[in-house]
TILO-134559 format. One record per residue: x, y, z of N, C-alpha, C, O in turn. Coordinates in steps of 0.001 Angstrom, whole numbers, plus 524288, in hexadecimal, padded with zeros to 5 digits. Example, Ala and Ser with C-alpha at 12.3 -4.5 7.8 and 13.67 -1.06 7.14 Angstrom:
833867E9C681E788300C7EE6C81E78833907F31C81E788379C7F30982111832327F73681BA8835667FBDC81BE4832648001E81EBE834618047281F67
This chain:
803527FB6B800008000080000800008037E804D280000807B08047F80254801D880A747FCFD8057580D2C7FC81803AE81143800497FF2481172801DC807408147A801B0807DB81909806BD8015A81C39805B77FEF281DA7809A07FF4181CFD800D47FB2B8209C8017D7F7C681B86803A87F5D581BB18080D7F731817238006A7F29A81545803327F4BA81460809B77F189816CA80C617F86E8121F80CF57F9058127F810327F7AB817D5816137F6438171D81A9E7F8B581BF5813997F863821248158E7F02A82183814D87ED2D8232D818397EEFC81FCF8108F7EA2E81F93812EA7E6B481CAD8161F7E2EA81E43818A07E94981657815857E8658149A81A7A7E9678166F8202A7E66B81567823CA7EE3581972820A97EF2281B87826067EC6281E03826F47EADE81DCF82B837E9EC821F88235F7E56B8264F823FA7E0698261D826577DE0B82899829B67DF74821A1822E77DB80820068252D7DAC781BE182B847D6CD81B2682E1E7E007819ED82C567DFA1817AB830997E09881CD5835897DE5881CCB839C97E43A820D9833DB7E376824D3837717DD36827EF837E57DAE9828BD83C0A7DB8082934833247D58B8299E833FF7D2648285C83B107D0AB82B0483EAE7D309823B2839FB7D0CF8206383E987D0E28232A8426D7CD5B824B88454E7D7E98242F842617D96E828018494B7D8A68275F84C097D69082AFD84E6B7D9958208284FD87DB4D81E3F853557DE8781AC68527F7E01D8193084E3F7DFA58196D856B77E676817258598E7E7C2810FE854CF7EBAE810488521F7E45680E81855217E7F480BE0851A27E7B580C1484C807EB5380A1284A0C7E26E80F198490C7E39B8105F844CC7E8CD814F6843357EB818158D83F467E89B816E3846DE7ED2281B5E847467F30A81938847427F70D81B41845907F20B813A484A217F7DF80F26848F07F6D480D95842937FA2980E4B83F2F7F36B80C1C841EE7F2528093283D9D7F5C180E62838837F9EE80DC9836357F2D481204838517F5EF816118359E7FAD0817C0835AF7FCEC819348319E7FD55817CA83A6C802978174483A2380573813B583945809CF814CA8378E8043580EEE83A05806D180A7B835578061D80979831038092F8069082EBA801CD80B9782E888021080D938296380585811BD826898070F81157821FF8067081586829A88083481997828BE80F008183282A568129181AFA828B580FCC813C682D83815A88129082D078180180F8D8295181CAE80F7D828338137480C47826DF81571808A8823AB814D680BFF81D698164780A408192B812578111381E6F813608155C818918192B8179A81ACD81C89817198176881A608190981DC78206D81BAB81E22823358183881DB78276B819DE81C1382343812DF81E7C8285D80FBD81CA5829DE80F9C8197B826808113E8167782E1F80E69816CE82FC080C1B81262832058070D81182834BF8053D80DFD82FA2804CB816CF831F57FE0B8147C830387FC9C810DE82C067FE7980F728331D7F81F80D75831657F5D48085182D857F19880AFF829727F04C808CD82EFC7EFA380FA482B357EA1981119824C57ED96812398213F7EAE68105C8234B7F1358140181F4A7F3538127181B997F40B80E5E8174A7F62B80E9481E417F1A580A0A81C987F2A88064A819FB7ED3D804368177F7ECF48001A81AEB7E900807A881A4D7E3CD8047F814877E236805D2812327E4968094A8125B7DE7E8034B80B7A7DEFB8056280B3D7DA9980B09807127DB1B80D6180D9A7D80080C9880E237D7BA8117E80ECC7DA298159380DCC7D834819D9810DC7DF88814E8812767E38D8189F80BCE7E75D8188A809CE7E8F681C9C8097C7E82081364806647E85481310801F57E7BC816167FEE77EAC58183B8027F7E1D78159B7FF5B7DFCE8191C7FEF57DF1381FEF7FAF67DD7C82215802D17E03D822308042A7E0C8825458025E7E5388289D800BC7E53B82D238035A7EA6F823F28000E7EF50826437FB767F00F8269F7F92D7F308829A27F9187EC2A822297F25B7EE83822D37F08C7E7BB827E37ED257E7AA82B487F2107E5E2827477F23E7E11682C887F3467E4CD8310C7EF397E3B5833657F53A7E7D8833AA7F86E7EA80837517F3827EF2A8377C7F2657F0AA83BEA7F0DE7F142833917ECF27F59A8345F7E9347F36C835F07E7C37F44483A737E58F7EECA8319A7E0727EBF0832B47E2147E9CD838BB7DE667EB0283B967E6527E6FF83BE67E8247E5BB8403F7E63A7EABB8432B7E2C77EA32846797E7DE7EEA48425A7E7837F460847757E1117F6D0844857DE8A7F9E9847307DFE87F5EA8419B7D9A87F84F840C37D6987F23B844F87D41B7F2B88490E7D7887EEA0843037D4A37EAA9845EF7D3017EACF84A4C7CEB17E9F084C3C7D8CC7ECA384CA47D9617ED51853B67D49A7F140855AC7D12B7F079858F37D5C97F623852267D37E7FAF8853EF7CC257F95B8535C7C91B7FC65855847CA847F5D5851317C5C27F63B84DF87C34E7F158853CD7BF267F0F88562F7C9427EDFE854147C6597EAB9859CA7C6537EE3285FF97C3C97ED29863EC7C9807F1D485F2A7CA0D7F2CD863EE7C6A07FAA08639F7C7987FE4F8668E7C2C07FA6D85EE37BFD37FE1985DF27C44C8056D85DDF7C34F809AA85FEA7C7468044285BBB7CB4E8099185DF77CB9C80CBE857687CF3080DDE854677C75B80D2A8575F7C5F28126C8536C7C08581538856187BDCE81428859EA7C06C819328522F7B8DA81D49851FD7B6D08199D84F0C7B8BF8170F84B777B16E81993851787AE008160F84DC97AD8381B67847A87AC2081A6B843297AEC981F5A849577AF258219B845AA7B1D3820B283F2E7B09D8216883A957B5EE81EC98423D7B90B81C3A83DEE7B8568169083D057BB96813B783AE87B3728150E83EF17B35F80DE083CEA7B2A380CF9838647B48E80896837EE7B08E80E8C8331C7AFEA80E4582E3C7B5E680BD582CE37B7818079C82B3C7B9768133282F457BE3B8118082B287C14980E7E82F227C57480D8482CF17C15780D378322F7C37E80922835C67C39E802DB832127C746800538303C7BCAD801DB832227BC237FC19830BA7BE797FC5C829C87BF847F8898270E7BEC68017F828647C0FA80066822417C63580145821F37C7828016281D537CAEA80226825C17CF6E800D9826957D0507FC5B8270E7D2F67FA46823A07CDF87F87F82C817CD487F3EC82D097CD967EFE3829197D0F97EC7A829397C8237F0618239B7C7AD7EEA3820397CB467EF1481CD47CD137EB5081A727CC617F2A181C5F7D0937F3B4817337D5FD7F0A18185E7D8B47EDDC815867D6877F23D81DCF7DD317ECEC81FF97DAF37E8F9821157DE9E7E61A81FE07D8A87E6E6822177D6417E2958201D7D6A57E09281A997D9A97DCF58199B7D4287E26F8177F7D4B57E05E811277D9D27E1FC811067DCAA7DE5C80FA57DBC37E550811C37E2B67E36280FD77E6587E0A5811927EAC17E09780FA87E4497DCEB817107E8557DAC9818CB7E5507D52D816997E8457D165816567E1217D47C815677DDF07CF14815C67DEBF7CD6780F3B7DEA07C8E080D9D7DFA87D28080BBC7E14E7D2A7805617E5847D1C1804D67E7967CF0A801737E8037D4E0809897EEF17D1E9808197F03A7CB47809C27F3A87C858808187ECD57CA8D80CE87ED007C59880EE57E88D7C18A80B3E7E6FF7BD6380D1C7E7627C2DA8078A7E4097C08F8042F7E75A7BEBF800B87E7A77BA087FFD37EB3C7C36C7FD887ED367C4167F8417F39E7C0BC7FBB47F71E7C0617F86D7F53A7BEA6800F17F8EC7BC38801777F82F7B770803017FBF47B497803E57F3737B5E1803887EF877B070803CA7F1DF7ADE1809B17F3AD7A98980AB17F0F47B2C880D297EF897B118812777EAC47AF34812207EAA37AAD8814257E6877B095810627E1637B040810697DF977ACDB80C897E0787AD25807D27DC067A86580FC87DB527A57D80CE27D5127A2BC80D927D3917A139811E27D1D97A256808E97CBD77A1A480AEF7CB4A79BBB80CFD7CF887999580C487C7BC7985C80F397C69279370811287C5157903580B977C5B57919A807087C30478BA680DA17C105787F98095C7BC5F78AD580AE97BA94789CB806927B91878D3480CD37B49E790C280C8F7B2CF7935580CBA7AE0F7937280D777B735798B780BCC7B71F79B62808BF7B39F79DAD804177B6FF79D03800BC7B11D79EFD8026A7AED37A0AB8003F7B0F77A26E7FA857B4DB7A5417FA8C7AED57A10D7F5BC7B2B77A31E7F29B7AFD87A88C7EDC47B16C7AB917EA5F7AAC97A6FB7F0777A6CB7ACAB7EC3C7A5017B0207F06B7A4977AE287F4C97A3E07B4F67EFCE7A2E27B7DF7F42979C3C7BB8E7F1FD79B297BB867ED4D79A857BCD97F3CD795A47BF2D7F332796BC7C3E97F310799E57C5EF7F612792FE7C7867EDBE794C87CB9C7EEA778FA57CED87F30178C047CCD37F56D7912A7D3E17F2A178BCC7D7757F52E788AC7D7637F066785707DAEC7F0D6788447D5A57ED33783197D58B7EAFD77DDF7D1EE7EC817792B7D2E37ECC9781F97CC027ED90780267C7E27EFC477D3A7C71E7F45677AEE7C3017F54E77D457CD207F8BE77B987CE257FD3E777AC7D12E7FDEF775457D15980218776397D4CA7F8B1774217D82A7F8DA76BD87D6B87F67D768B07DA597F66F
């Protein structure tokens, strides 16, 4: 991910403006001032948005935001989520059962 999209993730995790989204942003914001090359690899990657969805998780069990901000709270959540569960898809940690499901329904099907 490159420094602008990064810097807007911090933004938005400072948004929040409590204590551990406010961590959460500064390890974002350390891993844009580095210049290690191992930063750059999609394991390291993964590591950071694992390390955010980890400190949003905490905050969301132990209620330490404004309900004000719960919208963009649960869509931080989500979003490190799908990128740590996509990176772990596309490196075939993840793997479906023998039942599993292999067609999915759309919202039309519900409606």
């Amino acid at each position: 991910m490159d420094n602008e999209a990064l810097a807007y993730l911090a933004h938005r995790l400072e948004a929040i403006a409590k204590g551990p989204f406010c961590d959460a942003a500064v390890l974002v914001r350390k891993v844009m001032a580095s210049t290690s090359p191992a930063l750059q690899k999609p394991d390291a990657e993964h590591a950071r948005y694992h390390t955010v969805w980890e400190i949003i998780s905490q905050a969301l069990d132990h209620e330490e935001y404004d309900l004000a901000n719960e919208q963009a709270v649960y869509a931080l959540w989500c979003e490190m989520a799908g990128r740590v569960l996509n990176h772990r898809l596309h490196r075939g940690w993840l793997r479906g059962s023998e039942t599993s499901p292999t067609e999915f329904p759309s919202i039309d099907d519900f409606m």
